[in-house]
C-alpha positions in Angstrom: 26.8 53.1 -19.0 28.4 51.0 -16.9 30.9 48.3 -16.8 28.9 45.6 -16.5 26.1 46.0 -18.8 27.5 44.3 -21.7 27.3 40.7 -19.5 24.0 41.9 -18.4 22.7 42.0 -22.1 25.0 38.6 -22.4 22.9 36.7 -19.5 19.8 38.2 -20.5 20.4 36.6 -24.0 21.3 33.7 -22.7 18.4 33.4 -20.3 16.0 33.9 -22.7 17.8 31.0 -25.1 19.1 33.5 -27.9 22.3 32.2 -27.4 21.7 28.4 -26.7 25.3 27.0 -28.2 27.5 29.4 -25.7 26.4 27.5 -22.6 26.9 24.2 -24.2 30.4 25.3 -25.5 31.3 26.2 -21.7 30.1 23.1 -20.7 31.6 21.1 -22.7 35.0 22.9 -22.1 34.3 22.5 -18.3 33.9 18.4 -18.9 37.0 18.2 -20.6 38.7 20.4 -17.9 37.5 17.9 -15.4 38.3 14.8 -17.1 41.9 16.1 -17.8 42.3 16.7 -14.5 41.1 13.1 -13.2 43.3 11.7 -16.5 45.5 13.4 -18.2 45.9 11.2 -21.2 42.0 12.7 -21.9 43.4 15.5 -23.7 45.9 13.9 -25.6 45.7 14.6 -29.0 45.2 10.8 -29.8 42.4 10.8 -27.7 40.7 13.7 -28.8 41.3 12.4 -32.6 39.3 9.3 -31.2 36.7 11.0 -30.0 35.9 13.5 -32.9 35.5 9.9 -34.5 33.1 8.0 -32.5 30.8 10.9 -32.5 30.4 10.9 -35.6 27.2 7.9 -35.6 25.8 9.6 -32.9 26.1 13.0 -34.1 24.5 12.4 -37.4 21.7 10.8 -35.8 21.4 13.6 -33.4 20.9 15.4 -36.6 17.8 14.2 -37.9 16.1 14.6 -34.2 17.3 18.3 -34.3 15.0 18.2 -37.2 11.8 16.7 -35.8 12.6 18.6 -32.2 12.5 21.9 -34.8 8.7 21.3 -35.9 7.4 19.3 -32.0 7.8 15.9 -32.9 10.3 12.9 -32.0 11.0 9.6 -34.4 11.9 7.0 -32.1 13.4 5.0 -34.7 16.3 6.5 -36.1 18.5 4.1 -34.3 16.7 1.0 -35.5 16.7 2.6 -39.1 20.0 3.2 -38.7 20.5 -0.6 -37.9 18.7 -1.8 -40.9 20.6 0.5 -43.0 24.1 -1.0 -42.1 22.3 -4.3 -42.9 21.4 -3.8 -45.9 24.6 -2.1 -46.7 26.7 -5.5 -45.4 24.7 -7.8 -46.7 23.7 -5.9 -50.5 27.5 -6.3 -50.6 29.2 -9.4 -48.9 25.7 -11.9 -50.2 24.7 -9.9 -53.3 27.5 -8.7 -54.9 26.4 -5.7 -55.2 28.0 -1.9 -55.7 28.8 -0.2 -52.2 27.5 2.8 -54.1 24.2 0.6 -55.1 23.4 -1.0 -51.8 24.1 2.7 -49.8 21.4 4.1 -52.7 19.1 1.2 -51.6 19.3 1.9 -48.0 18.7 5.4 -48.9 15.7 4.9 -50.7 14.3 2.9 -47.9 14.8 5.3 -45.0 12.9 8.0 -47.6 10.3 5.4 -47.4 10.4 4.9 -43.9 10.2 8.6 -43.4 7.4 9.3 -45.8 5.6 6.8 -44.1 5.8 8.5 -40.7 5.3 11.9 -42.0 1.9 10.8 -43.8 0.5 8.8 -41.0 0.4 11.7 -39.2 -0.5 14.9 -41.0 -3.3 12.2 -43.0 -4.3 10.0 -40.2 -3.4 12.2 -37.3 -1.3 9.2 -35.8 0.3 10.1 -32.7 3.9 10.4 -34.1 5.3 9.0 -30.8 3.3 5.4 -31.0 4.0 5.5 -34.6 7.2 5.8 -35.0 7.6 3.2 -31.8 6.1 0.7 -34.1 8.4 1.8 -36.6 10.9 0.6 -34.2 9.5 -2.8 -34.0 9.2 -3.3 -37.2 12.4 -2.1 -38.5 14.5 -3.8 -36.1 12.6 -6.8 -37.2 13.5 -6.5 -40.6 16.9 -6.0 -39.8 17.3 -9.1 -38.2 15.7 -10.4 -41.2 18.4 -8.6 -43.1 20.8 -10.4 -41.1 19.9 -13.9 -40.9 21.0 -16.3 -39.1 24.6 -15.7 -38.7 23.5 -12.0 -37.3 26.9 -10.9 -38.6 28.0 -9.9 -41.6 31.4 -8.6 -42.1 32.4 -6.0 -44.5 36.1 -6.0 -47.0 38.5 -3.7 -45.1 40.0 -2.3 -48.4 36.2 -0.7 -49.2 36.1 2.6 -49.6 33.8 2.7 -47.0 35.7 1.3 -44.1 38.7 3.5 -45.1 37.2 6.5 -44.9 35.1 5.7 -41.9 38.1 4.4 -40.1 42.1 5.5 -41.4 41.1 8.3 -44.5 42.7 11.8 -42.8 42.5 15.1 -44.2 46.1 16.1 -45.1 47.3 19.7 -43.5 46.8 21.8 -46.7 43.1 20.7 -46.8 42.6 21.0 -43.2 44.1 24.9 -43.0 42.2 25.2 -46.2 38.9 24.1 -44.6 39.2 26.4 -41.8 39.7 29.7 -43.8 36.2 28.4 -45.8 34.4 28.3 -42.4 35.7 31.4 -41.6 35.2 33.1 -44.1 31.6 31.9 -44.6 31.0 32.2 -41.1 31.8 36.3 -41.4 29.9 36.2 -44.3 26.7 34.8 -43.0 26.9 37.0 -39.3 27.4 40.7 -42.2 24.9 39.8 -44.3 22.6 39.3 -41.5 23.7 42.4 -39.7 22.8 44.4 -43.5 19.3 42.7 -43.1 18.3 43.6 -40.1 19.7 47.4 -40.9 17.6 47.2 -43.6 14.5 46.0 -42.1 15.4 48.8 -39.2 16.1 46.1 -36.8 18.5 46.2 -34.1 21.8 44.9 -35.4 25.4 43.9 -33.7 28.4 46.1 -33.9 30.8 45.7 -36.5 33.1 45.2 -33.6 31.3 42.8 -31.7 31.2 40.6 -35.1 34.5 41.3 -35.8 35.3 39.3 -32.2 33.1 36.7 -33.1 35.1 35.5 -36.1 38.3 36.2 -34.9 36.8 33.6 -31.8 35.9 31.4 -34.4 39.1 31.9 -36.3 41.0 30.9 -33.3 39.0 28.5 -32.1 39.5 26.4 -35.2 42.7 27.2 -35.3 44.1 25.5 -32.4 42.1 22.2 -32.9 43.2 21.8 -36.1 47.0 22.5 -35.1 46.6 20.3 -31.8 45.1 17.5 -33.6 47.6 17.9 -36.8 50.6 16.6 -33.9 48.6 13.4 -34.2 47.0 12.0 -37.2 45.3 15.3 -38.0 41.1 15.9 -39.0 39.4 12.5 -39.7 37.6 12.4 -43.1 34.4 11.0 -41.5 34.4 13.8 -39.2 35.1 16.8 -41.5 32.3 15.1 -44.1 29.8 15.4 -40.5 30.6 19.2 -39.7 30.1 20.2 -42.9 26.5 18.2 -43.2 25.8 20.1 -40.1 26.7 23.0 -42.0 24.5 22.2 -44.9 21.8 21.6 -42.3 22.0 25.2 -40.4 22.2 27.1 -44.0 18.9 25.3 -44.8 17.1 25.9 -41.3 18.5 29.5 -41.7 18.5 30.7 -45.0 16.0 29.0 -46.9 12.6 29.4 -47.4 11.7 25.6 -46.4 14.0 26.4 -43.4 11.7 29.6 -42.0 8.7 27.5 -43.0 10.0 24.5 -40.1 10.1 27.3 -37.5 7.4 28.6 -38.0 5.7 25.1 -38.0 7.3 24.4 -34.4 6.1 27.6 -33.1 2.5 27.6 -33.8 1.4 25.3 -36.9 -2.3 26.4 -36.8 -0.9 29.9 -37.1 1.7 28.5 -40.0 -1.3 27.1 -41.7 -3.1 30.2 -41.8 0.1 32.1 -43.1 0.3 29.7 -46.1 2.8 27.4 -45.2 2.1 23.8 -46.2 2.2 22.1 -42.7 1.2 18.7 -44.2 4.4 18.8 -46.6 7.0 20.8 -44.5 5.9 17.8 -41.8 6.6 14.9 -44.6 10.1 16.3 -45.5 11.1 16.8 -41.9 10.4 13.3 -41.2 12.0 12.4 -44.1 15.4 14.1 -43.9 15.4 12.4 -40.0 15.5 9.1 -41.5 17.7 9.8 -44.5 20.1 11.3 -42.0 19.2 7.6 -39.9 20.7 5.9 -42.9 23.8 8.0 -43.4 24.8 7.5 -39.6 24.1 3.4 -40.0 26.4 3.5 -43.3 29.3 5.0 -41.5 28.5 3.0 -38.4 29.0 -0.2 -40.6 32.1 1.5 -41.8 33.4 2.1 -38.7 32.8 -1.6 -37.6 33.7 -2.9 -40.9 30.6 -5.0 -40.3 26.6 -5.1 -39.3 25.0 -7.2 -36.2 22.3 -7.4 -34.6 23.5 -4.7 -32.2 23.9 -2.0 -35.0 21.5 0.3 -34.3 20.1 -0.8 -30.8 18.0 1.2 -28.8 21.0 2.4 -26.7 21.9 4.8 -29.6 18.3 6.2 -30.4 18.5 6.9 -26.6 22.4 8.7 -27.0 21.2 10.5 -30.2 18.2 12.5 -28.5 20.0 13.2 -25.9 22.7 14.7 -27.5 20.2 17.0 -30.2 18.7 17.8 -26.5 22.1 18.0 -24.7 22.8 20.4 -27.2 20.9 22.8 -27.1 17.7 22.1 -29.5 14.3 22.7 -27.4 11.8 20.0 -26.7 9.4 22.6 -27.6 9.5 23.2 -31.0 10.7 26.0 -33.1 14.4 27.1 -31.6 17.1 25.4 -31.6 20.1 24.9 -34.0 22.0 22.1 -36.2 25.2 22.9 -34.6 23.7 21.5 -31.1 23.9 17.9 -32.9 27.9 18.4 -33.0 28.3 19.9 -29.8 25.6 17.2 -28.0 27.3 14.3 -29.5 30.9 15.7 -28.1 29.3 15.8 -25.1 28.2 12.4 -24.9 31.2 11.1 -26.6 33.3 12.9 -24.1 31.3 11.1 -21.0 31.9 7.9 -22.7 35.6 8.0 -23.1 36.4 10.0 -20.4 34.6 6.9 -17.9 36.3 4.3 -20.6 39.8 5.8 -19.5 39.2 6.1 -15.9 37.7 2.0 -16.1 34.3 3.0 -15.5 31.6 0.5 -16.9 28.3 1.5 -19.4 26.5 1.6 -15.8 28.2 4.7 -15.4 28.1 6.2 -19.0 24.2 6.2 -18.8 23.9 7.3 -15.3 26.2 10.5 -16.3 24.3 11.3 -19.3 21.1 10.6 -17.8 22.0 13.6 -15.1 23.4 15.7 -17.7 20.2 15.2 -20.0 18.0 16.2 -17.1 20.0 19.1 -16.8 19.5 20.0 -20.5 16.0 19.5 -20.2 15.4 21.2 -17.4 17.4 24.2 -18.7 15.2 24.4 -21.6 11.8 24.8 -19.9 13.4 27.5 -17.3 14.8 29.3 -20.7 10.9 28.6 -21.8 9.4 30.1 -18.8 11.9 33.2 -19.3 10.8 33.7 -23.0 6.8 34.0 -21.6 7.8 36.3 -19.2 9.6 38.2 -21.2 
């Protein structure tokens, strides 16, 4: 055998998409490289506590598109919901007196709506989901101008709960080292248990020693951000409560029934349908969970403002969150893809952001940057696409 046919088998996976996340990773590694070495101050461990922050909106947003990218389809309004969910969260509370915990229900139980909406239009009506859901964007926003009022600002109490854990609640160092040996952990668990399945099934499986590197990777990985960023204020609360929704997300894509059901959807529904799978329902609660996750990212975007305008939510951000589900790895083609690209494509936009912020660029330049980078990612996939026919 020779030398260099494990990174034969490693390009060969990674050409054909198996290992989507390991490209992004580099990449991402590469930007920060680069904008270290144009500003130094990039890497600093304030900075990089700022940016595991701010891409937290983004990234949970990015997380309901992974979603609908997983079965085909695209909601064009998760920024707008978003938008009206901060609303109704700022104005349930400074105008009605209500509960935060009551208003954040309410603008849960209307992004369900929203979501249902979307979902039955288009497995009842056949409604292009595209046209539909840019109606949805319409109307939403209008309502959350309606939401608004006049003033088209409504400011939230800083000693909220909300506002302090979007913006000062840290994790302290025990919980953070703590959190990392439960990833860990889990993460070993979940690569051996799938390693015993495939035996099982008589299935080609990884060596124990290739898995073993894996988590030790992993192990190390977290490791040093959680040391690097601990010199600083240390893991943000928002942003710990974001990776482990992603978490949540990739257990149920994996390891759940309803999770095998939405791949098998975005790979060939006609064929799903004729498995058994109920396409109509697994469509509903897709579309769903993308605007539920919509409202969670305008809740914490209100938090992080400490208030909601009329610019919560603008179409800016629905354009940032599919590129980063994109960015990051989830195909535009339905069925692959994973719930880790939403963290990983919303560090990368976040890291474009503020690394132009620090060298004085303008939002001209932001959006050109991700614009190339997004073209990149797209054009990846379909090469990646192509390979997989082939193959």
């Amino acid at each position: 055998m020779s030398a260099l046919d494990p990174l034969r088998s490693l390009w060969a996976r990674v050409r054909v998409g198996e290992l989507r996340t390991l490209p992004i990773a580099l990449v991402l590694g590469l930007l920060w490289l680069v904008l270290a070495a144009i500003d130094p101050t990039f890497l600093s461990a304030d900075n990089l506590v700022n940016l595991t922050q701010q891409s937290v909106v983004v990234g949970i947003l990015a997380l309901g598109v992974v979603l609908t990218l997983h079965v085909g389809q695209l909601d064009l309004s998760v920024g707008a919901v978003s938008g009206l969910a901060a609303a109704l969260v700022a104005v349930g509370v400074v105008h009605g007196g209500w509960p935060l915990w009551l208003a954040v229900l309410l603008a849960l139980v209307v992004g369900g709506l929203v979501g249902s909406a979307y979902g039955l239009a288009y497995t009842r009506l056949a409604v292009p989901v595209v046209v539909f859901t840019l109606a949805g964007l319409l109307a939403v926003t209008g309502l959350q101008l309606r939401v608004l009022g006049t003033t088209g600002s409504v400011n939230l109490p800083f000693e909220s709960w909300l506002v302090e854990l979007a913006q000062t609640l840290y994790l302290s160092p025990g919980t953070s080292w703590t959190l990392v040996v439960v990833l860990v952990v889990g993460y070993a668990v979940s690569l051996f248990v799938t390693r015993a399945r495939r035996l099982r099934a008589e299935l080609p499986a990884a060596s124990v020693a290739r898995l073993a590197v894996q988590v030790v990777a992993v192990a190390v990985g977290l490791g040093v951000v959680v040391a690097y960023l601990g010199t600083n204020r240390g893991v943000g609360a928002i942003f710990a409560i974001f990776v482990g929704l992603v978490g949540a997300v990739d257990l149920l894509l994996r390891r759940t029934r309803w999770g095998r059901w939405v791949r098998a959807v975005g790979g060939d529904a006609e064929a799903a349908r004729r498995a058994g799978v109920p396409v109509r329902l697994v469509l509903v609660t897709v579309f769903v969970g993308c605007s539920t996750l919509a409202v969670l990212g305008g809740v914490v975007a209100a938090g992080r403002l400490a208030a909601a305008n009329q610019a919560t939510g603008a179409p800016e951000v629905m354009l940032l969150a599919i590129a980063a589900a994109v960015i990051g790895g989830t195909s535009l083609f339905g069925g692959r893809g994973s719930a880790w690209s939403a963290l990983l494509g919303a560090l990368v936009v976040q890291s474009i952001s503020n690394g132009l912020i620090l060298l004085n660029q303008d939002t001209s330049a932001r959006l050109i940057v991700t614009g190339i980078v997004l073209a990149g990612a797209v054009t990846i996939d379909a090469l990646m696409r192509r390979a997989r026919e082939a193959a």
